[in-house]
C-alpha positions in Angstrom: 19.7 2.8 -8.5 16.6 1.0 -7.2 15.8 0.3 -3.8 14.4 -3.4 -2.7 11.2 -2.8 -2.5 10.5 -1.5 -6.5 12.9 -5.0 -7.3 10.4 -7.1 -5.2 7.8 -5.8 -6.6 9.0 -6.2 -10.3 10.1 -9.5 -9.6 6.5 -10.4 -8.4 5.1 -8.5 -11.5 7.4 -10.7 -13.5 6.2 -14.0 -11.4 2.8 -13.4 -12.3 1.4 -13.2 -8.6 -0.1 -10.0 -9.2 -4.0 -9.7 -7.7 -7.0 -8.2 -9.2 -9.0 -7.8 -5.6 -7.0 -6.5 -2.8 -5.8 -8.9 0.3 -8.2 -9.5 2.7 -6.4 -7.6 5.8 -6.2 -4.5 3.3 -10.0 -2.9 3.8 -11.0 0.9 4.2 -10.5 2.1 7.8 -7.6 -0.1 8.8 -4.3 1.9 9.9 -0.5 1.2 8.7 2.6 3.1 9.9 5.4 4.3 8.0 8.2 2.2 8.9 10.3 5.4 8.0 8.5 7.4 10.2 7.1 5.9 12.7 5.0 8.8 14.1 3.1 8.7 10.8 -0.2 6.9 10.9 -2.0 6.1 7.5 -6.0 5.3 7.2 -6.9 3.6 4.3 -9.6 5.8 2.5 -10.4 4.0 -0.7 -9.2 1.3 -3.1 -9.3 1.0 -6.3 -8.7 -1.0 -9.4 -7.5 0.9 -12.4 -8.2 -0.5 -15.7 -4.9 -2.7 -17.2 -3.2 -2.3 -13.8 -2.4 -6.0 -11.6 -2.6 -4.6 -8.7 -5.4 -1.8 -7.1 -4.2 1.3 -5.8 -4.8 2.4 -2.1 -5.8 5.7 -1.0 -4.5 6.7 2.4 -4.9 9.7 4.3 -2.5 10.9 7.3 -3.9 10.2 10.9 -5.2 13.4 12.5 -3.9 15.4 9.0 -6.4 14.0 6.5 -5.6 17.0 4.2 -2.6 14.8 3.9 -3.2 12.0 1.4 -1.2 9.4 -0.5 -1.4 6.5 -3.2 0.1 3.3 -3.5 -0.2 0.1 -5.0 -1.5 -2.8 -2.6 1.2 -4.5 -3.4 3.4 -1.7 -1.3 1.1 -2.5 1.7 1.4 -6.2 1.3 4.7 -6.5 0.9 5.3 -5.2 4.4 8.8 -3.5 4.0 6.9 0.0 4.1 4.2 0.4 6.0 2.9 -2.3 8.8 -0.4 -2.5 10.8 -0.5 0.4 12.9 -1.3 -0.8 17.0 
């Protein structure tokens, strides 16, 4: 079963809209919240652009938990369904 977000994002893999440079909101030191868990606050630490892949990957680490860290594709972030900008 897959969950809207990995269809939207084949769909836009599929449309070609993919981006080699990441969006210009997306930059190191901006904050997004886990619209699962709101309490959550991620910092963007890094992005980077892997080889064959459309899209870059962005590193974030956990508000006030940096030993906690996560990947994701920009296109996660700029799809908006899971994280948001933090306030």
């Amino acid at each position: 079963m897959q969950n809207g977000s990995s269809l939207g994002l084949l769909k836009r893999l599929f449309r070609g809209e993919g981006r080699a440079n990441a969006a210009p909101g997306v930059v190191v030191g901006a904050r997004y919240s886990d619209r699962h868990h709101l309490t959550s606050v991620w910092v963007v630490e890094r992005i980077s652009s892997i080889g064959a892949s459309t899209y870059p990957l962005v590193s974030l680490a956990r508000e006030g938990r940096p030993d906690l860290k996560k990947t994701v594709s920009l296109a996660v972030i700029e799809e908006g369904e899971d994280y948001r900008p933090a306030i």
